[in-house]
MARNU-146036 format. One record per residue: residue in one letter; x, y negated, z of N, C-alpha, C in turn. Coordinates in pm, 1 decimal. Layout:
! MARNU-146036
{r 'a' {X Y Z} {X Y Z} {X Y Z}}
...
END
This chain:
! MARNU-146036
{r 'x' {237.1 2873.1 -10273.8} {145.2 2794.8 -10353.9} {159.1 2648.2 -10313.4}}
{r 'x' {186.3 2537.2 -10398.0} {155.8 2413.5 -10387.9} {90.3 2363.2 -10342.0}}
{r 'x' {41.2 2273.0 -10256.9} {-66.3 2204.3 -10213.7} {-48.7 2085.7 -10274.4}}
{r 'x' {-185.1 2059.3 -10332.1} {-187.1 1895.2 -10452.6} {-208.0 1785.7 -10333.1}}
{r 'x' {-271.4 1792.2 -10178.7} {-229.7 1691.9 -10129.6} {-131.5 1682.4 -10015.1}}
{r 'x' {-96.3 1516.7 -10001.9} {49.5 1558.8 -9977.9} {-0.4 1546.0 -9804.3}}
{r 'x' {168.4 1590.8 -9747.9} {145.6 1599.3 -9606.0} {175.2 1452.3 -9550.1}}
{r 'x' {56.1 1413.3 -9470.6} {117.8 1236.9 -9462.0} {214.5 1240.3 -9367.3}}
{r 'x' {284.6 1318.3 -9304.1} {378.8 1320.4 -9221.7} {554.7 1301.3 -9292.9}}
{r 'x' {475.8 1354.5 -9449.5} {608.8 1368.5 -9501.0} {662.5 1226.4 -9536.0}}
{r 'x' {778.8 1198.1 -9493.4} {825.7 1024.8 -9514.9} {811.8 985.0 -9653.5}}
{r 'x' {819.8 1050.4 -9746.8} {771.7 1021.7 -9889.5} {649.9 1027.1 -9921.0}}
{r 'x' {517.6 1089.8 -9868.0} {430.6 1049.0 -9885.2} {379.3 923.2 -9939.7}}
{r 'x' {443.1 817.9 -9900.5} {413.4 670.3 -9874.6} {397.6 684.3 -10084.5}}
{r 'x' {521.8 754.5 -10089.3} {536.3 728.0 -10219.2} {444.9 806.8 -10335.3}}
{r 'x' {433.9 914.9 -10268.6} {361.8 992.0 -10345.4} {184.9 950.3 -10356.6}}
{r 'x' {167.6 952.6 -10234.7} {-3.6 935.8 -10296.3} {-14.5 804.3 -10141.2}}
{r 'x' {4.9 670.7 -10195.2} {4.7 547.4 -10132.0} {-186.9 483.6 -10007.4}}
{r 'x' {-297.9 568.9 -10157.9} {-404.8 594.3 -10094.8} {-409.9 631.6 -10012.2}}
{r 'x' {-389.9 793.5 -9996.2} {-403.7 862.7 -9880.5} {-355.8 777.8 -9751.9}}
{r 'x' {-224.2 791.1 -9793.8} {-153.2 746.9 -9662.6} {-204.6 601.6 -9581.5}}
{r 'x' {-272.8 504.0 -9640.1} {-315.8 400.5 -9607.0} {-433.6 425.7 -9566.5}}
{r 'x' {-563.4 517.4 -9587.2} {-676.1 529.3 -9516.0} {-641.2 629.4 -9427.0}}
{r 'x' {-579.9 708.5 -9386.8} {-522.0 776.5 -9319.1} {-472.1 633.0 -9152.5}}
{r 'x' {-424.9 578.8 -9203.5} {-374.9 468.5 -9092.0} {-488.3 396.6 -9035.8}}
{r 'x' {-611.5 385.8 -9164.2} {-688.2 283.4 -9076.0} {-791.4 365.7 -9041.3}}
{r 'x' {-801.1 518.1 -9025.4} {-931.1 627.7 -8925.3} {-848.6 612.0 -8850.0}}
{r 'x' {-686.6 579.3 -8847.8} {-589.7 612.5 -8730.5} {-666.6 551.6 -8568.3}}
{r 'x' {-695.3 659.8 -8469.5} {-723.4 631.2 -8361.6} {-627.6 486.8 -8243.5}}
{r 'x' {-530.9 605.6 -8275.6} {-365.3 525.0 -8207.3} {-342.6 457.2 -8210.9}}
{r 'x' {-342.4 428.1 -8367.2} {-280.5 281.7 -8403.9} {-409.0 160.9 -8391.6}}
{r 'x' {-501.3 246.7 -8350.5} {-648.3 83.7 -8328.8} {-627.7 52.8 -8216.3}}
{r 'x' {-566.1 132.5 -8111.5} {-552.8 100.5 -7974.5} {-432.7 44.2 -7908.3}}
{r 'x' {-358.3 29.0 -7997.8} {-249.4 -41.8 -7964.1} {-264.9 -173.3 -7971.0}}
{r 'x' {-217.7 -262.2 -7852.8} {-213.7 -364.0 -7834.4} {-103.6 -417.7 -7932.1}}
{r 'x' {-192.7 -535.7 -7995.3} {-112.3 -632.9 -8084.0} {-52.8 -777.6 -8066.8}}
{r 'x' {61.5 -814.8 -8060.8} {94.7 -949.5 -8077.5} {170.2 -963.1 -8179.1}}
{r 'x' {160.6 -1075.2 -8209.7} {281.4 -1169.8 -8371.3} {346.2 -1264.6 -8275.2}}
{r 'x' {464.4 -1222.6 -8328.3} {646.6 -1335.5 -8229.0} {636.3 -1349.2 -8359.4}}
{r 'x' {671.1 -1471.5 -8336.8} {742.1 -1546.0 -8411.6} {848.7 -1657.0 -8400.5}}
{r 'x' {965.9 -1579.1 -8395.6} {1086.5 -1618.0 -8320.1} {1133.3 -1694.5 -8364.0}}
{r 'x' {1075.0 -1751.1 -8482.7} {1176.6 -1893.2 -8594.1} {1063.1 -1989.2 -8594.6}}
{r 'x' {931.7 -2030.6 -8472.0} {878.9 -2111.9 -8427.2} {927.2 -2244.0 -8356.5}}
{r 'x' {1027.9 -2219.6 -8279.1} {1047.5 -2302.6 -8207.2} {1246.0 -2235.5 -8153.9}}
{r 'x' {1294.7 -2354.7 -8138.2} {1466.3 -2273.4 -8115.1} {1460.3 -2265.1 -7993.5}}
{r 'x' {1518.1 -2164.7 -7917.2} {1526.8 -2139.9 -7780.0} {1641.9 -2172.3 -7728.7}}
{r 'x' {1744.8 -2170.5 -7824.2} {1891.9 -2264.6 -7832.0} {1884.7 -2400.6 -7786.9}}
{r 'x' {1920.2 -2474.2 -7747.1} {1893.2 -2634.6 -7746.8} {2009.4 -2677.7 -7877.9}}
{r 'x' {1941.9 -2750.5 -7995.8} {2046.3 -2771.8 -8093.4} {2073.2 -2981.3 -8047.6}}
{r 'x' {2246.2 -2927.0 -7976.2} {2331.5 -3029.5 -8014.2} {2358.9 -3134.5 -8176.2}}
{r 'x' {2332.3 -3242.1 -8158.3} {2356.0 -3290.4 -8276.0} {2282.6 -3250.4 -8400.0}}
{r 'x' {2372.2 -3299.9 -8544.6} {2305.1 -3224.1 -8638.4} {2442.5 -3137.7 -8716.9}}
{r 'x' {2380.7 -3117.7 -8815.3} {2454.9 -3034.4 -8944.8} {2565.5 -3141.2 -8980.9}}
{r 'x' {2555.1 -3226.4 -9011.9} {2656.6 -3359.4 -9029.4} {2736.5 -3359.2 -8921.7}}
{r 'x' {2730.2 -3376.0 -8765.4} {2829.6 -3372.6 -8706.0} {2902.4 -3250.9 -8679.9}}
{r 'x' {2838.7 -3129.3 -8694.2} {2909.0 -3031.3 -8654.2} {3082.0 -3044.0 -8821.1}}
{r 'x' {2992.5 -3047.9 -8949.6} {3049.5 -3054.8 -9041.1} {3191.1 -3206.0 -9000.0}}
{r 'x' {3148.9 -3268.8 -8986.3} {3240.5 -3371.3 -8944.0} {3349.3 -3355.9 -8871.0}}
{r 'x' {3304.4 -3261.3 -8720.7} {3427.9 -3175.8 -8655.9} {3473.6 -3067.9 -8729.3}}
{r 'x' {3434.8 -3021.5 -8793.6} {3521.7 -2902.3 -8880.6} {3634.6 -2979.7 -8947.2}}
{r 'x' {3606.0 -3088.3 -9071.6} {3700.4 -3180.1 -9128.5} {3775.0 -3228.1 -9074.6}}
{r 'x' {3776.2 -3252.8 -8911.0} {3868.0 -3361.8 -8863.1} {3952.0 -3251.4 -8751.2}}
{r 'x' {3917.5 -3136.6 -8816.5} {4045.6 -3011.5 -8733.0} {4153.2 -3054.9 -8808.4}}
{r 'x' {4264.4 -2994.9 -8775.1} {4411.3 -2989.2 -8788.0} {4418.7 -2909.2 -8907.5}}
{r 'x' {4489.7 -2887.6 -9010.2} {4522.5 -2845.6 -9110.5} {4572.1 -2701.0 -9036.4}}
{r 'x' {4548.9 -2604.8 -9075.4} {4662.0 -2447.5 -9016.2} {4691.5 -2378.1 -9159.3}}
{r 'x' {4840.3 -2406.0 -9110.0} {4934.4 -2334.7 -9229.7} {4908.4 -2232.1 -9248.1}}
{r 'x' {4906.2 -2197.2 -9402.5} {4883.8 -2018.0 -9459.9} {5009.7 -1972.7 -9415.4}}
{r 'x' {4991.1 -1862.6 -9329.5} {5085.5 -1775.9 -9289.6} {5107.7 -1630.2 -9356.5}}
{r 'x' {5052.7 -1637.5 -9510.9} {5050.7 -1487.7 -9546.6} {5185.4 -1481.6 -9595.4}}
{r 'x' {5262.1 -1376.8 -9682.9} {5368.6 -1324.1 -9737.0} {5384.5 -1375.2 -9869.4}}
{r 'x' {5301.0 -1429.4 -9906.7} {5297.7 -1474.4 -10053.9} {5331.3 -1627.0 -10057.0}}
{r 'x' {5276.6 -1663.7 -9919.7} {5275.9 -1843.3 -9954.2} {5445.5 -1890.2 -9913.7}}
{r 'x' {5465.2 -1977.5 -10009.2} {5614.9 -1989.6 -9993.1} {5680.2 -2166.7 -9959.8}}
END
């Protein structure tokens, strides 16, 4: 026999009945007790950026030409 509701375990759930599965998360015990933080890793660069976009582009242009070495170029 069918059961009309779905099992929220099942990974499609999400899809099938979106309600359920969302009040289901927020009686969620577990998930209230988990400690939360937000990274936000595109805050600040941890890289130190050399120069800008213009000079890097500038050394690319002022490389050496390198010959096509495929089978076709003649």
């Amino acid at each position: 026999m069918l059961s009309t509701t779905p099992n929220l375990a099942d990974p499609f759930a999400m899809l099938i009945a979106p309600e359920e599965v969302m009040n289901a998360i927020e009686r969620s015990d577990r998930l209230a007790r988990l400690q939360r933080r937000v990274y936000r890793p595109l805050d600040r660069p941890w890289i130190p950026v050399k120069g800008s976009a213009a000079d890097f582009d500038s050394e690319i242009d002022a490389e050496l030409e390198v010959p096509d070495l495929s089978d076709d170029a003649e």
